[in-house]
Biopython code that builds the backbone (N, CA, C, O; Angstrom):
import numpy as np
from Bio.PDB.StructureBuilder import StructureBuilder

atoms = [
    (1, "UNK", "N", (0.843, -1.185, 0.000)),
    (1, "UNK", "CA", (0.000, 0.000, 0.000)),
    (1, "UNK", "C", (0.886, 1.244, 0.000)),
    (1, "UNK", "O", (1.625, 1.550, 0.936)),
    (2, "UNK", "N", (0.720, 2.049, -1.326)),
    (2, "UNK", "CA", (1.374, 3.164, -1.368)),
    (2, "UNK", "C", (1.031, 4.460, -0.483)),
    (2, "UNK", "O", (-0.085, 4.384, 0.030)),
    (3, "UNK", "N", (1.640, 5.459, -0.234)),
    (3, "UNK", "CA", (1.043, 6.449, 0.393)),
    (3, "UNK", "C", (-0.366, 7.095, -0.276)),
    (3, "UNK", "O", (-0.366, 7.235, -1.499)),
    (4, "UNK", "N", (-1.364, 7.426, 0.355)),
    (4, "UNK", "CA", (-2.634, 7.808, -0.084)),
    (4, "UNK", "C", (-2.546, 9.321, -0.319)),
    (4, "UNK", "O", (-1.792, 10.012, 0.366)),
    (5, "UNK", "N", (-3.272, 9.807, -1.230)),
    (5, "UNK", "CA", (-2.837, 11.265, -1.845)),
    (5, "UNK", "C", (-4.080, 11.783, -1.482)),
    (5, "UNK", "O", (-4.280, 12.941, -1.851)),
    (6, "UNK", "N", (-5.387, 10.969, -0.561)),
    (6, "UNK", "CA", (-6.544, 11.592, -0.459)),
    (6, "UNK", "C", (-6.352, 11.566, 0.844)),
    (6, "UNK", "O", (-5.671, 10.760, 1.479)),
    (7, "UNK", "N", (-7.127, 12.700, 1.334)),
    (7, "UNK", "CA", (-7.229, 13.327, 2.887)),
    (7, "UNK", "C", (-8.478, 13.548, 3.907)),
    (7, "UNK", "O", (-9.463, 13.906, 3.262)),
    (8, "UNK", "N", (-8.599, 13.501, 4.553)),
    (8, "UNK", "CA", (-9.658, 13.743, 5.558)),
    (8, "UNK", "C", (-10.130, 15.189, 5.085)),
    (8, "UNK", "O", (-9.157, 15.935, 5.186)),
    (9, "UNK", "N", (-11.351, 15.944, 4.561)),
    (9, "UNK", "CA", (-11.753, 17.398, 4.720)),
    (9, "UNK", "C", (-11.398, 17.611, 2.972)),
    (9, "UNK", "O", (-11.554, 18.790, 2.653)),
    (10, "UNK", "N", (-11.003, 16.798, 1.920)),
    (10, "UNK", "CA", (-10.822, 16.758, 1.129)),
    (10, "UNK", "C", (-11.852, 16.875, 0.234)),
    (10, "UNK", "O", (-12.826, 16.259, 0.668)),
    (11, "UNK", "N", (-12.123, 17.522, -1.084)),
    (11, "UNK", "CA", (-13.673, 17.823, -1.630)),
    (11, "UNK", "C", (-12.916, 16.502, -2.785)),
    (11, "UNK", "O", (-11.745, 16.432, -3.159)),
    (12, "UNK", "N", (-13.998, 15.644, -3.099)),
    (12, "UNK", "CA", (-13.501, 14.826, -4.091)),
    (12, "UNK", "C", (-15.185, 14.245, -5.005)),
    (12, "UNK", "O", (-16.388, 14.229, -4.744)),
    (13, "UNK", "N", (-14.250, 13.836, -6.177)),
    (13, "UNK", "CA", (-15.550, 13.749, -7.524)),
    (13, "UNK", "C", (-15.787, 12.324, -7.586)),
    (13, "UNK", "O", (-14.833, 11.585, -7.828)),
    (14, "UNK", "N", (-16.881, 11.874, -7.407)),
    (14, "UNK", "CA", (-16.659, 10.036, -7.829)),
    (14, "UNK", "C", (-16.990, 9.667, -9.406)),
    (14, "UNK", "O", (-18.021, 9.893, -10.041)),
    (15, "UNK", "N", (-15.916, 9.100, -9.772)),
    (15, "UNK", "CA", (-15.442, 9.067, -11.179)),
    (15, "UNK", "C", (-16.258, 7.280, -11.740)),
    (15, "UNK", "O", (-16.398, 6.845, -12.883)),
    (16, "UNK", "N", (-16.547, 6.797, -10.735)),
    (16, "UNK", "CA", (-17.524, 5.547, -11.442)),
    (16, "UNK", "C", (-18.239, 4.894, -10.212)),
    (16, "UNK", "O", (-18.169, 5.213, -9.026)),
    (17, "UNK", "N", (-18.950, 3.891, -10.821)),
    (17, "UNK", "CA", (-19.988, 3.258, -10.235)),
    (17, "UNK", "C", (-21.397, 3.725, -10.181)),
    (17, "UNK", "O", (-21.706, 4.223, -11.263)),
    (18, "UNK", "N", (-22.299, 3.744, -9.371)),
    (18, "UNK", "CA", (-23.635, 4.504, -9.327)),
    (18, "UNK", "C", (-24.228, 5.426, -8.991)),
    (18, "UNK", "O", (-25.446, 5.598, -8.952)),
    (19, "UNK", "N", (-22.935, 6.462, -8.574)),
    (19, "UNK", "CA", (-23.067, 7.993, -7.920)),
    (19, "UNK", "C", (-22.487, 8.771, -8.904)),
    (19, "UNK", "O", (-22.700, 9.983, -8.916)),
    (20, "UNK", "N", (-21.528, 8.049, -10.034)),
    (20, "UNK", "CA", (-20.657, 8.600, -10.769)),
    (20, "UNK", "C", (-21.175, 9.981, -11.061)),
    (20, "UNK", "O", (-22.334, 10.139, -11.444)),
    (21, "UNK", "N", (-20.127, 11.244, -10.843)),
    (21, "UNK", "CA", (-19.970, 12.682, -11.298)),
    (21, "UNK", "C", (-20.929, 12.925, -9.574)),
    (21, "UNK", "O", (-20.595, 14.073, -9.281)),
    (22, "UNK", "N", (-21.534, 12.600, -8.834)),
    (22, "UNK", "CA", (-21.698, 13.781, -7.352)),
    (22, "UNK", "C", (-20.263, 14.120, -6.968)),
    (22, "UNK", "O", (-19.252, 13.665, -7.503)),
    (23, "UNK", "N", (-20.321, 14.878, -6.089)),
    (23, "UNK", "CA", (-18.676, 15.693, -5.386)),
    (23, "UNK", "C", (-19.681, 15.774, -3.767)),
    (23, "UNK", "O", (-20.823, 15.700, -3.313)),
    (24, "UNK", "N", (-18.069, 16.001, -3.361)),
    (24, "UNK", "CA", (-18.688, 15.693, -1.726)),
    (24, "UNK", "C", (-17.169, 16.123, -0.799)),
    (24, "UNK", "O", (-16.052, 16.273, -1.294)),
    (25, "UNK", "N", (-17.462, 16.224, 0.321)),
    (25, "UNK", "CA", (-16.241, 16.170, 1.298)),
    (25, "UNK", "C", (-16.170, 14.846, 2.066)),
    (25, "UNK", "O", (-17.055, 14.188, 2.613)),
    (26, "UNK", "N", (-14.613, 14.622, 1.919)),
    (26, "UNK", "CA", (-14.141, 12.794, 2.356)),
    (26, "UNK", "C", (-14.388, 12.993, 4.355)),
    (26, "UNK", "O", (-13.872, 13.936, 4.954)),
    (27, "UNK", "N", (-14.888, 12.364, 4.773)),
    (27, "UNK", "CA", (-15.312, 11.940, 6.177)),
    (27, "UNK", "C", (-13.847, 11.277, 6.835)),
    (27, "UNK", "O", (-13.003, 11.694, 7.628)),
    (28, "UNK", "N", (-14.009, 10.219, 6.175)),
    (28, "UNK", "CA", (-13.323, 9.402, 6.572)),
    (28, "UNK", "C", (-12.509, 8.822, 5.967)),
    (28, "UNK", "O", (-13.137, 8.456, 4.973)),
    (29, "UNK", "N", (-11.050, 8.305, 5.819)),
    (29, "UNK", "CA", (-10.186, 7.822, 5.198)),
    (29, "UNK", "C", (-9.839, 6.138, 5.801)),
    (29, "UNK", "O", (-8.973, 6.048, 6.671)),
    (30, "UNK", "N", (-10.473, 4.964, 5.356)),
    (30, "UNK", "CA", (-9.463, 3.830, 6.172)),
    (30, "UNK", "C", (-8.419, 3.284, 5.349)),
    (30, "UNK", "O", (-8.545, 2.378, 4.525)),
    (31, "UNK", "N", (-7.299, 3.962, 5.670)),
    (31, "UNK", "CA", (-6.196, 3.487, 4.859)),
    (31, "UNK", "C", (-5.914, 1.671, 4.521)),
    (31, "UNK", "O", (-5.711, 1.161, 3.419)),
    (32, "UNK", "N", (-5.991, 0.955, 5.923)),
    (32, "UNK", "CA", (-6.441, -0.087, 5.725)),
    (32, "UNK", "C", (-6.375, -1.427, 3.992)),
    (32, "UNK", "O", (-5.682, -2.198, 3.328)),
    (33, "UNK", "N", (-8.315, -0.490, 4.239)),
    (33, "UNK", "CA", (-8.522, -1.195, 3.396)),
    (33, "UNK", "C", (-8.717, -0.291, 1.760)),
    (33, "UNK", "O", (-9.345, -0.403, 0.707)),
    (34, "UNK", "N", (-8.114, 0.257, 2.154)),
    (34, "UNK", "CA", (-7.731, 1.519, 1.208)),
    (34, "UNK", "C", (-9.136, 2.161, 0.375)),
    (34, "UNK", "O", (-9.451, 2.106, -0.813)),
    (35, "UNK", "N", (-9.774, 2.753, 1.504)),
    (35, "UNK", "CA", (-11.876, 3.005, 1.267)),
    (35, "UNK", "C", (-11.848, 4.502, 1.502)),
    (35, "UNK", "O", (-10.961, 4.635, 2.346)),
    (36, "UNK", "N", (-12.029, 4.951, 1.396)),
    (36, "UNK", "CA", (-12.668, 6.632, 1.763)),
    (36, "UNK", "C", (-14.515, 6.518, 1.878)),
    (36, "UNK", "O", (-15.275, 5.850, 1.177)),
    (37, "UNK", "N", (-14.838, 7.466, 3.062)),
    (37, "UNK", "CA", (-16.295, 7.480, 2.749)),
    (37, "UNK", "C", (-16.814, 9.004, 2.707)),
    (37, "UNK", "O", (-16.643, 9.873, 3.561)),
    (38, "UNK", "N", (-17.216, 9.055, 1.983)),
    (38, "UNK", "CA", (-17.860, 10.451, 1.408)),
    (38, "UNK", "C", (-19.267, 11.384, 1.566)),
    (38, "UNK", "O", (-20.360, 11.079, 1.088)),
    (39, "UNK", "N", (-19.007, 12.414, 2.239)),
    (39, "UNK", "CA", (-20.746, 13.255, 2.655)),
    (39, "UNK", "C", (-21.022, 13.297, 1.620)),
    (39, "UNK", "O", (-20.494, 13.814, 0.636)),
    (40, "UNK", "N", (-22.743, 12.198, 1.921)),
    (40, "UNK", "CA", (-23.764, 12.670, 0.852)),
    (40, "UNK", "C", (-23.832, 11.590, -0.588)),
    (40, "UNK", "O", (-24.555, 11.668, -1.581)),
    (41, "UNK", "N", (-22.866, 10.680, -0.258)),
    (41, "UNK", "CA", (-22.235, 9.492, -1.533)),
    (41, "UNK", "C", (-22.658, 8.479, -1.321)),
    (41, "UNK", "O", (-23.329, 8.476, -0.289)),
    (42, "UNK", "N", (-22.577, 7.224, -1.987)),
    (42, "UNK", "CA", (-23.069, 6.374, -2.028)),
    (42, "UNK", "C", (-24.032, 5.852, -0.461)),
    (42, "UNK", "O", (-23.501, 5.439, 0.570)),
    (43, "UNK", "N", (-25.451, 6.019, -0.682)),
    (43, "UNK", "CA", (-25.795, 5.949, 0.778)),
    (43, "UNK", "C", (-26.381, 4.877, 0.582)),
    (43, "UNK", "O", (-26.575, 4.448, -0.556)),
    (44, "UNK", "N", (-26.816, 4.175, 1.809)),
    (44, "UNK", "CA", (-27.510, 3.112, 2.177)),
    (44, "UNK", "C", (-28.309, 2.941, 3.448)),
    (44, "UNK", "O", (-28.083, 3.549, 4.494)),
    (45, "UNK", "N", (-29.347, 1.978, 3.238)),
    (45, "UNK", "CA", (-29.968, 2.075, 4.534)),
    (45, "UNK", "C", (-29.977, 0.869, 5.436)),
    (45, "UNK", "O", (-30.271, -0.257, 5.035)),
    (46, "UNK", "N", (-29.564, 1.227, 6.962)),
    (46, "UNK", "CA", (-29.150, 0.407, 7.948)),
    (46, "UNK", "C", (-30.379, 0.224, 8.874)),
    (46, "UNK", "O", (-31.032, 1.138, 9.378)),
    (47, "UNK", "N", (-30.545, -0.837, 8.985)),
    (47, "UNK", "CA", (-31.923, -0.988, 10.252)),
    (47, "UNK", "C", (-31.069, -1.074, 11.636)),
    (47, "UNK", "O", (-30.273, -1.994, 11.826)),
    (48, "UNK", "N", (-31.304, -0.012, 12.613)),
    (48, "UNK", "CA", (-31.068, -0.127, 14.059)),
    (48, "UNK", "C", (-32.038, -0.515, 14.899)),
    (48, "UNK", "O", (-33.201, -0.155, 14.715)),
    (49, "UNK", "N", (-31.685, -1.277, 15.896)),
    (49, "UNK", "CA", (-32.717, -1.784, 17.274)),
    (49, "UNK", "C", (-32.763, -0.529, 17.886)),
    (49, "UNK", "O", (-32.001, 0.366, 17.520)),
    (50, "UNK", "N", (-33.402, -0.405, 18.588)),
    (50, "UNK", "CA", (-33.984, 0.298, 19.778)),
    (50, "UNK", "C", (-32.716, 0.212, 20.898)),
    (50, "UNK", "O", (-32.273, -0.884, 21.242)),
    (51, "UNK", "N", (-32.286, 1.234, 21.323)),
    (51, "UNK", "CA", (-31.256, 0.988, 22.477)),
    (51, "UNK", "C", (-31.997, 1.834, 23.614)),
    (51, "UNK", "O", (-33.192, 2.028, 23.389)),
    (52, "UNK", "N", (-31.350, 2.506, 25.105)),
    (52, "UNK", "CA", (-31.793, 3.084, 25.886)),
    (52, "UNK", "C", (-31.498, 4.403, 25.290)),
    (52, "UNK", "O", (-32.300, 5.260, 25.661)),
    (53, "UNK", "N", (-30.495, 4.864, 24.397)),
    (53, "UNK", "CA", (-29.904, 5.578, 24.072)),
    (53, "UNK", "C", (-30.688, 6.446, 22.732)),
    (53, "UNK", "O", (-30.778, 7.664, 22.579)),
    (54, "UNK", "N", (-31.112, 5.526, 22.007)),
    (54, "UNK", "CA", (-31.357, 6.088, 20.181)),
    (54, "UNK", "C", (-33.077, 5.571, 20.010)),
    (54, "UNK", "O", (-33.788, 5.034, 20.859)),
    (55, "UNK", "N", (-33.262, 5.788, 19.213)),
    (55, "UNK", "CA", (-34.812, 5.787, 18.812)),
    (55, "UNK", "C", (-34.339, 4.213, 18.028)),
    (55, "UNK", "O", (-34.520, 3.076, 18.465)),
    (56, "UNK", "N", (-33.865, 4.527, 17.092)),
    (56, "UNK", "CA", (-33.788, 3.111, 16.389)),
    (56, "UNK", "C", (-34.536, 3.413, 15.229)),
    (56, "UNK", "O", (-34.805, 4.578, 14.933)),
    (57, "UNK", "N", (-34.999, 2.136, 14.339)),
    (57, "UNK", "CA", (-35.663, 2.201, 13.190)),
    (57, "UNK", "C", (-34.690, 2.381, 11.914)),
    (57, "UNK", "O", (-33.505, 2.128, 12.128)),
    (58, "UNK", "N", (-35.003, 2.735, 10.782)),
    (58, "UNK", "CA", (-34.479, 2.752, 9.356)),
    (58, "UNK", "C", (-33.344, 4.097, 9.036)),
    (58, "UNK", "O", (-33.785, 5.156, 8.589)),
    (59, "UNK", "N", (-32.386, 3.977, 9.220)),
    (59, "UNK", "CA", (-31.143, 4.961, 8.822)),
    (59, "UNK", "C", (-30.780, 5.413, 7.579)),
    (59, "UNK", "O", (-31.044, 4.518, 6.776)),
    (60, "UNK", "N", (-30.261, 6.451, 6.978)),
    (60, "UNK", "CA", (-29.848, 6.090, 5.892)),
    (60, "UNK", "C", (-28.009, 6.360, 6.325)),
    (60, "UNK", "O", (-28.181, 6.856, 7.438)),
    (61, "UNK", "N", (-26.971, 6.344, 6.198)),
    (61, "UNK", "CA", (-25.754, 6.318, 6.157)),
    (61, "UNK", "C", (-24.867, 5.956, 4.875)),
    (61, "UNK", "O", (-25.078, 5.109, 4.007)),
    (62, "UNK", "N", (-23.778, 6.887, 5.028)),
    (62, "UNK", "CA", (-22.703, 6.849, 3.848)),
    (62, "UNK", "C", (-21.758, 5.407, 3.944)),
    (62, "UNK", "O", (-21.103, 4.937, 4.875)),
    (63, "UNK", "N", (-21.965, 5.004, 2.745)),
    (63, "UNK", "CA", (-21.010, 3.595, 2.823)),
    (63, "UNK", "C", (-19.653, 3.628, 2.230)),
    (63, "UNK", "O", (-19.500, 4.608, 1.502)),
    (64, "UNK", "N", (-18.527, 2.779, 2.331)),
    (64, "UNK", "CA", (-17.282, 3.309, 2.137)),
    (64, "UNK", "C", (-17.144, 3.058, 0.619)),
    (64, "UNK", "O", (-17.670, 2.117, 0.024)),
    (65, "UNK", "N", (-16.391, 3.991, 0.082)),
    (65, "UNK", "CA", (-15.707, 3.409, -1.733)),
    (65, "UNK", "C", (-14.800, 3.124, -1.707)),
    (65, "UNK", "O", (-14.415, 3.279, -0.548)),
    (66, "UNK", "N", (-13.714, 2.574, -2.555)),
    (66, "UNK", "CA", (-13.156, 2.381, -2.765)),
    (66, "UNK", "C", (-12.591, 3.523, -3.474)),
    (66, "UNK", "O", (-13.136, 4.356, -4.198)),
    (67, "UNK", "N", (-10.933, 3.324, -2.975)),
    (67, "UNK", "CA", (-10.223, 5.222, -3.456)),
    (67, "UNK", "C", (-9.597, 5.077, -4.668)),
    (67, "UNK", "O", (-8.731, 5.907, -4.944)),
    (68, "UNK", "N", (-9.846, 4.204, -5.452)),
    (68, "UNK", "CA", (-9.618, 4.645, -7.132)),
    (68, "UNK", "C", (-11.295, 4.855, -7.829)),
    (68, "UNK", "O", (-11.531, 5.092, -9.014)),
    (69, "UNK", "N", (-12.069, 4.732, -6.993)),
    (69, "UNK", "CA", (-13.441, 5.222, -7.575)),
    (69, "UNK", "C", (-13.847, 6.886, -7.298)),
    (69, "UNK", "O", (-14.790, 7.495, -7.803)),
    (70, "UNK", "N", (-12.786, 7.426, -6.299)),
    (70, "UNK", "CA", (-12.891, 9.059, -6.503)),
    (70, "UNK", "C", (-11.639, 9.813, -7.012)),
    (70, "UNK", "O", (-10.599, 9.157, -7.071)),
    (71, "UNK", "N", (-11.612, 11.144, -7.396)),
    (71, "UNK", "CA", (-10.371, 11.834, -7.868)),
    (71, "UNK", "C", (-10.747, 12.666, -7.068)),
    (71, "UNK", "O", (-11.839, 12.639, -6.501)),
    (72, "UNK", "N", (-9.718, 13.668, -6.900)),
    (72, "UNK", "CA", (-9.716, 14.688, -6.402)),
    (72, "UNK", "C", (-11.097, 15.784, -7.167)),
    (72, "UNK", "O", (-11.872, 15.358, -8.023)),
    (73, "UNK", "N", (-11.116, 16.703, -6.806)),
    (73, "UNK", "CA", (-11.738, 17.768, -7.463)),
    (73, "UNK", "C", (-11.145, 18.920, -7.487)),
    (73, "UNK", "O", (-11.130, 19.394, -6.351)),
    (74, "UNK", "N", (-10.541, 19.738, -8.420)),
    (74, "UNK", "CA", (-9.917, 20.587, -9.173)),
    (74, "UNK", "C", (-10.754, 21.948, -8.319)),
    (74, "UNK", "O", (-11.934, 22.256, -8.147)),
    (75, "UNK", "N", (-9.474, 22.504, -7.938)),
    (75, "UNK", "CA", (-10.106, 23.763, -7.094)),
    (75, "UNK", "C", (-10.777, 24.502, -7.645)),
    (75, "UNK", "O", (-11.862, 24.836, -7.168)),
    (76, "UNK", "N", (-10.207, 25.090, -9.114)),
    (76, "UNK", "CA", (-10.593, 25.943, -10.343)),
    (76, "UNK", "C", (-11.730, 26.046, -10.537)),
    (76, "UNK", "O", (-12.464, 26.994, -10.258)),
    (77, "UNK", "N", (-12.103, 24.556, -11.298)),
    (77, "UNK", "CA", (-13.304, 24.107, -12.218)),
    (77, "UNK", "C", (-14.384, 23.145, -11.217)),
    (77, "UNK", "O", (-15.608, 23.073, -11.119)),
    (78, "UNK", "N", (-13.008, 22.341, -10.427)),
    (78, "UNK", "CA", (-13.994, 20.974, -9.755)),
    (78, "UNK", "C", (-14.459, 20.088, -10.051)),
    (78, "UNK", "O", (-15.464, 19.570, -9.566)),
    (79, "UNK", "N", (-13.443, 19.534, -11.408)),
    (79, "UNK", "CA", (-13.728, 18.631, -12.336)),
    (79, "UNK", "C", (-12.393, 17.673, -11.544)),
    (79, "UNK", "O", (-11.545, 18.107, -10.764)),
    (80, "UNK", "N", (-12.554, 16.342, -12.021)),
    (80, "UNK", "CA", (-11.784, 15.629, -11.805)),
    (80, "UNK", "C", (-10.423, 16.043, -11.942)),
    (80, "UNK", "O", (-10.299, 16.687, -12.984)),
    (81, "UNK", "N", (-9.122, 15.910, -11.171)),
    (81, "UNK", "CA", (-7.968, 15.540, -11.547)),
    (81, "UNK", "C", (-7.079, 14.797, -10.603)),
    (81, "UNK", "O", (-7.331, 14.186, -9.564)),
    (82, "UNK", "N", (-5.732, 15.066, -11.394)),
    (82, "UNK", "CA", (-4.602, 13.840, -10.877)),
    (82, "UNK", "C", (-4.142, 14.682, -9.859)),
    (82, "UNK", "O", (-4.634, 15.809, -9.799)),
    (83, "UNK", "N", (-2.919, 14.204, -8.694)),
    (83, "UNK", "CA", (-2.673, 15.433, -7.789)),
    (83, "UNK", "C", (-0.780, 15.046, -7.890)),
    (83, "UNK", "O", (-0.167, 13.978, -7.916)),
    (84, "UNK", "N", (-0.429, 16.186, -7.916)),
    (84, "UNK", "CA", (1.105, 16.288, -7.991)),
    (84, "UNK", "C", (1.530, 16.725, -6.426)),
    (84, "UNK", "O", (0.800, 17.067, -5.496)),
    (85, "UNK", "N", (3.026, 16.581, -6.490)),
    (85, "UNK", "CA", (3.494, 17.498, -5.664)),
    (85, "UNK", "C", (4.596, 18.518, -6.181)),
    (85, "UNK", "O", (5.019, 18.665, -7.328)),
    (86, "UNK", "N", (4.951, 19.202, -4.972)),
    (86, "UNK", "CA", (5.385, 20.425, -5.491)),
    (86, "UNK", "C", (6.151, 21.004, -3.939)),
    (86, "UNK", "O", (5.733, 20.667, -2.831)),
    (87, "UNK", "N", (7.610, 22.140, -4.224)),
    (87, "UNK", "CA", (7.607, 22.560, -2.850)),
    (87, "UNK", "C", (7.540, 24.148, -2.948)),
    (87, "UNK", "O", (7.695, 24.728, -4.022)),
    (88, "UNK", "N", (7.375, 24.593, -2.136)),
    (88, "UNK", "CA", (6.685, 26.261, -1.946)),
    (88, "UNK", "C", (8.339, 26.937, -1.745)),
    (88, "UNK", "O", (9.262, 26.123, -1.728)),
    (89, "UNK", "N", (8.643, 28.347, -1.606)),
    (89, "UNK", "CA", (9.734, 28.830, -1.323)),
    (89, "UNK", "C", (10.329, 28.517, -0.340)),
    (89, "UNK", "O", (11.483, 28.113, -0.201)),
    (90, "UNK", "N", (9.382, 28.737, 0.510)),
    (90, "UNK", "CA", (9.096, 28.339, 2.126)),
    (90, "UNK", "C", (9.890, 27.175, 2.808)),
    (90, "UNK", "O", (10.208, 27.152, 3.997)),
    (91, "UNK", "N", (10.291, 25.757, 1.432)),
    (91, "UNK", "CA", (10.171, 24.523, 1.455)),
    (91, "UNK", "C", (9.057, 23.838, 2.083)),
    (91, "UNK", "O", (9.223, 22.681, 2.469)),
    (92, "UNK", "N", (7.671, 24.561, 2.264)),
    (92, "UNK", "CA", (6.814, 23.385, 2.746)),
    (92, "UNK", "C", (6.358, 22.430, 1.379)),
    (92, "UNK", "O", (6.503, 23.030, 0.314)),
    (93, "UNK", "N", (5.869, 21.137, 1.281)),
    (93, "UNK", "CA", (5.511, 20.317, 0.350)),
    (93, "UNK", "C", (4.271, 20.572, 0.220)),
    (93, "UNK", "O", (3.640, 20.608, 1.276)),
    (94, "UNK", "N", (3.650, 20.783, -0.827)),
    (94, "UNK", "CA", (2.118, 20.502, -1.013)),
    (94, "UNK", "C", (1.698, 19.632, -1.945)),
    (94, "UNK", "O", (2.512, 18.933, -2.548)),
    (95, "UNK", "N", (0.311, 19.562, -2.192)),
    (95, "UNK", "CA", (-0.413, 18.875, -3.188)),
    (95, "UNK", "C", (-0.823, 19.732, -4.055)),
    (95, "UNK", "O", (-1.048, 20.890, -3.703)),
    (96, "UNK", "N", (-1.004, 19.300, -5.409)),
    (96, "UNK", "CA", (-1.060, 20.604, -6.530)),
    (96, "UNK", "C", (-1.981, 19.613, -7.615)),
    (96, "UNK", "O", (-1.512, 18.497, -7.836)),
    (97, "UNK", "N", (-3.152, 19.956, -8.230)),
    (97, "UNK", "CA", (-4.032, 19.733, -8.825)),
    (97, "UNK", "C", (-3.094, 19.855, -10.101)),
    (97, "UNK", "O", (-2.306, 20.742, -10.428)),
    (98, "UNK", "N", (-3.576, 18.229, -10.929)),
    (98, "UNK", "CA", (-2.572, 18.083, -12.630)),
    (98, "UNK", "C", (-3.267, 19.183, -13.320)),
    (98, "UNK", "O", (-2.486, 19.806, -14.040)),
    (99, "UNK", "N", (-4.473, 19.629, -13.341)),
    (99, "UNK", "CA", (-5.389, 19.706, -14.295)),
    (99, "UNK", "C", (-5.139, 21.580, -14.508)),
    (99, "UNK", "O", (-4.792, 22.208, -15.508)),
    (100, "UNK", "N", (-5.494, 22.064, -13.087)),
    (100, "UNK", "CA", (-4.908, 23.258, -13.143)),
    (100, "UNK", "C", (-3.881, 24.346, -12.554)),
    (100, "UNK", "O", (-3.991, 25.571, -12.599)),
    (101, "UNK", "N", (-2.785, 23.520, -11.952)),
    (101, "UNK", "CA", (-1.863, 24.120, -11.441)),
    (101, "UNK", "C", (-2.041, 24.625, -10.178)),
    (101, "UNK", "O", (-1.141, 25.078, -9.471)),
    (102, "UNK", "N", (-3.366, 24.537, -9.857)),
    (102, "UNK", "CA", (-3.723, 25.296, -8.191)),
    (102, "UNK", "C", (-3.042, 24.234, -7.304)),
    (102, "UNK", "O", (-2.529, 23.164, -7.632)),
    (103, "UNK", "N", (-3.151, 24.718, -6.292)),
    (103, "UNK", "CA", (-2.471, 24.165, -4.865)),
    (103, "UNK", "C", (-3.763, 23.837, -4.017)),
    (103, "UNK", "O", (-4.613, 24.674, -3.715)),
    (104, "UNK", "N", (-3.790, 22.486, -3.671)),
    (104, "UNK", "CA", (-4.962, 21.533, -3.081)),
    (104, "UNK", "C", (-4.785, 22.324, -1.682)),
    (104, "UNK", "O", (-5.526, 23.230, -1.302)),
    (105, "UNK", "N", (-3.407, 21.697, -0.827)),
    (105, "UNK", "CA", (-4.109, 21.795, 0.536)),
    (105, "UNK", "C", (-2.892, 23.497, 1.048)),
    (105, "UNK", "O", (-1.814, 23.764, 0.517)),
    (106, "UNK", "N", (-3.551, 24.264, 2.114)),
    (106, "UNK", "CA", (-2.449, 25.851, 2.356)),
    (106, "UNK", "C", (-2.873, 25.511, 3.546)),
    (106, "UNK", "O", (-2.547, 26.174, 4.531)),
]
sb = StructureBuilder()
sb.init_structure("model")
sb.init_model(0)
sb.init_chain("A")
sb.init_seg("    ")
for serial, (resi, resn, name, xyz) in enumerate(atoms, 1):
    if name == "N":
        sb.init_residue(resn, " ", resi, " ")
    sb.init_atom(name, np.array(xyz, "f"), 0.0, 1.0, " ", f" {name:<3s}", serial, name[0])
structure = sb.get_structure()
């Protein structure tokens, strides 16, 4: 497992399956099993019991993808792209969008 180029707070495009083209912000990253899960993306519905705690009944919740099924989203446009790196004067490292030269994360 290579280093992951997607991030927690990250806006990203899902490029296939049955949501293909929504955009969303990444929740959660499990490097793991190399999944991201996404606000508002592929959802599904979970039946909960009744606890002392929760009401219970029919949920809907975000389920995890798989992280070659999203790209980044292009700060510019917000279209899909690839993500480079790059270092600032400063020498800090960043992430830099292929598509339009902007700088992902400041």
């Amino acid at each position: 497992m290579a280093g992951l180029k997607i991030k927690t707070k990250d806006k990203v495009v899902v490029i296939s399956g049955r949501d293909k083209g929504k955009t969303g912000e990444v929740l959660k990253v499990i490097a793991k099993d190399e999944r991201v899960i996404v606000r508002g993306v592929n959802m599904v519905t979970k039946h909960e019991r009744q606890t002392a705690q929760s009401q219970g009944g029919i949920k809907e919740i975000e389920a995890p993808l798989h992280i070659s099924n999203v790209a980044h989203a292009d700060p510019k446009t917000g279209k899909p792209t690839r993500v480079g790196y790059k270092f600032l004067a400063d020498g800090r490292k960043v992430r830099v969008a292929k598509r339009s030269g902007e700088v992902i994360d400041l």
